[in-house]
N, C-alpha and C positions, 0 to 999 in steps of 0.2 A: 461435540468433538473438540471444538477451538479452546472453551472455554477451560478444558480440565488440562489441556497440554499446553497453554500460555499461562494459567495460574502457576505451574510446575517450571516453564522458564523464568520467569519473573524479571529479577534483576540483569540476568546474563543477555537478554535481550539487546541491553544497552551497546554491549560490544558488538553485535553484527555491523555496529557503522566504521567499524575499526575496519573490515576488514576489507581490500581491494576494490571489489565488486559494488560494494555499497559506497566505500569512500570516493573512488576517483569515477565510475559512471551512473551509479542511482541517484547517491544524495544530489550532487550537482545538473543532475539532467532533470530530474522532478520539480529541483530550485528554481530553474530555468524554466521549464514548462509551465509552471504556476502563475511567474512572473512578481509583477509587484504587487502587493498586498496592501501598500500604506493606505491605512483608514477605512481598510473594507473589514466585515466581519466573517472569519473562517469557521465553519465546522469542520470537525476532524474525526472522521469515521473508523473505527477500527484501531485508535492512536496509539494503541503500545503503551510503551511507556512515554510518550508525549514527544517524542525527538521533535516530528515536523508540528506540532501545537507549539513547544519552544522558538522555533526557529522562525515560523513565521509572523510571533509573535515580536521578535526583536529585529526582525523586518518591517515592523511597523501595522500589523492589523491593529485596528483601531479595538477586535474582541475577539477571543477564542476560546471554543468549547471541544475539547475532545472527549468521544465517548467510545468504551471499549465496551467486549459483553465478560473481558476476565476482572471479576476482582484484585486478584493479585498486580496485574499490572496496572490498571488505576490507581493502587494503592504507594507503587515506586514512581508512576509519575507526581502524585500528589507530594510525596516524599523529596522529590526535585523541584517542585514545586517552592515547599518551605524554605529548601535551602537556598534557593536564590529565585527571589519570586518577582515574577516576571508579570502576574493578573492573569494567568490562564487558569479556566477552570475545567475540570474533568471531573465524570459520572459515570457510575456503571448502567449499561446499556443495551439492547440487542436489538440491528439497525432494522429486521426482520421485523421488528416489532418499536419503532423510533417512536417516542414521543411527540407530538404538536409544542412549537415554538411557538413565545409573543410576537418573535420577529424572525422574520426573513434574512438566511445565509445570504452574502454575498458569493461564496466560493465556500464550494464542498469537497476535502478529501477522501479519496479511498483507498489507501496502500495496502492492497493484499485485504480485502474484504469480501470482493463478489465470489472470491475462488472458495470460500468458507460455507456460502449456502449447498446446501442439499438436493438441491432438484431444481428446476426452472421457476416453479410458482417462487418458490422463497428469492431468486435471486431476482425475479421481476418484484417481487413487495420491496424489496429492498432498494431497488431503483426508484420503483415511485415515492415511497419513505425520504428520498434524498431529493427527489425532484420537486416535492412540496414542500421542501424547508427551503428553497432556491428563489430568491426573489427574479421577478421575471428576467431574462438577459443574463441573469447565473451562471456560474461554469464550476463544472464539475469534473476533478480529473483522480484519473484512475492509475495503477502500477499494479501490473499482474503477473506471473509467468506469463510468456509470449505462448501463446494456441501455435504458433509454428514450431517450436524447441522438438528439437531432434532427439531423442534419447541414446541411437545408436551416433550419432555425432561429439563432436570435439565436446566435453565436460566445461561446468564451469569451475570446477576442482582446484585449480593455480588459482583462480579470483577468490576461495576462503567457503566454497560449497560446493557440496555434492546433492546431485538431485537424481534421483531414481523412481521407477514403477512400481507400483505394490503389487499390481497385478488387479486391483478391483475396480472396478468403475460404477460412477452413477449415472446420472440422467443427463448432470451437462458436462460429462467428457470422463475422463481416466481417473486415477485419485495419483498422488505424487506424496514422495515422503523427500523433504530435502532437510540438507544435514549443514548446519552452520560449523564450518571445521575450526574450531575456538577450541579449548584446552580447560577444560573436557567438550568435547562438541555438542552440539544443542540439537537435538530436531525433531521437525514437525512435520504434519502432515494434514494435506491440504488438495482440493480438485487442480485440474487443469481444464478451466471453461472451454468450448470451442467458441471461434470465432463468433460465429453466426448466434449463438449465445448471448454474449453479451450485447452483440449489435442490436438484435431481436427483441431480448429485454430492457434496454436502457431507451430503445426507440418507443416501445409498448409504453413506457412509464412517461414519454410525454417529450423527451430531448430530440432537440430539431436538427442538431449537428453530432453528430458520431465519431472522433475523428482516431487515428490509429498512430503514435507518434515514438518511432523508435530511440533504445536511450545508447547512448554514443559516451564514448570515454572524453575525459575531459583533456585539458592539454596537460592538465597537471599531473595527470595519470599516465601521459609519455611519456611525460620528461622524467617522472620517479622510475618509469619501468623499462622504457621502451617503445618502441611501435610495435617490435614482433613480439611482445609478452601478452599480446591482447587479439592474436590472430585467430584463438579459437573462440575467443570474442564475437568476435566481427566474422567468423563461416559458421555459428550456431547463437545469434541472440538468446542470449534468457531470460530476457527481463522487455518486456513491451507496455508503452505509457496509453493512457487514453486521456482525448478530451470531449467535453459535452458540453454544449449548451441549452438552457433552460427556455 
């Protein structure tokens, strides 16, 4: 399912960090959550088009490997790559099925990955897949839809998406189609794990700290909007972070 509806965004991908939601509370709250990188080596699960492989390359990871399972978009990060090359390397991949490293991650990302598996066994191989590339003490953080988002609630619609119900479900929660409102709009479709989900799987695959860490607008996101432009923000989260340790 990922694979043929991110080959089909490709490049426009780029823009989802334009917009509200992503620029003033994802990008900066994940930044933050991750912390400092200098000199460690990140994996980058699910990278897209490489935004957070760039970024925390010029943060200073000592190495980074992003690995997606779309062609296409491997293909426009390698493409940003050339044009201003930063040493990051990307592969195509599917984490369900990761390959054995020489070496051990210091730090593993998952942005919008676990919500991609199909059923519990693949999102549990997928955790442990991540948890053996983690040198011991490793941290592993996650960006999901939030398992609590309200769908009869305030919209994240003003922040640059719309996120709705398809109506199907699978084994680990509802399926959700959200729409990046960009010009022409973009979107995809993807689970909504529940909680007990990911807890469940990421704890099976071996991580001794689980933790749930919500993302918060930045001050720069008040000062360009407001406080009250982010109030159905703050009454329906949409965006919820994870951390793990190895």
């Amino acid at each position: 399912m990922s694979t043929q509806q991110y080959d089909e965004i490709g490049e426009a991908y780029e823009g989802f960090k334009a917009l509200p939601l992503e620029q003033y509370a994802v990008v900066p709250g994940f930044l933050a959550l991750v912390g400092d990188v200098r000199g460690k080596a990140v994996l980058d699960l699910a990278s897209g088009t490489g935004f957070y492989s760039r970024e925390f390359r010029r943060r200073g990871a000592s190495e980074v490997l992003g690995i997606d399972i779309s062609g296409e978009m491997v293909s426009v990060a390698q493409q940003l790559e050339e044009s201003d090359p930063l040493g990051v390397r990307y592969e195509v991949g599917d984490v369900a099925d990761l390959r054995t490293f020489d070496a051990s991650f210091d730090i593993i990302l998952a942005v919008q990955l676990l919500n991609y598996a199909p059923d519990i066994a693949t999102t549990e191989r997928m955790c442990r897949n991540a948890y053996r590339s983690l040198r011991p003490g490793g941290e592993f953080f996650g960006l999901n839809q939030s398992p609590d988002f309200r769908f009869d609630g305030p919209p994240p619609d003003r922040y640059g998406f719309h996120t709705e119900l398809t109506g199907q479900e699978v084994e680990t929660g509802r399926q959700v189609r959200t729409t990046a409102l960009l010009d022409p709009p973009v979107s995809f479709v993807a689970n909504l794990p529940r909680r007990d989900v990911y807890e469940k799987c990421l704890r099976a695959a071996g991580f001794s700290e689980v933790t749930w860490v919500p993302v918060t607008v930045s001050d720069a996101g008040v000062r360009e909007f407001g406080a009250d432009f982010w109030a159905d923000f703050h009454a329906n989260p949409p965006l919820e972070m994870l951390r793990c340790r190895a």
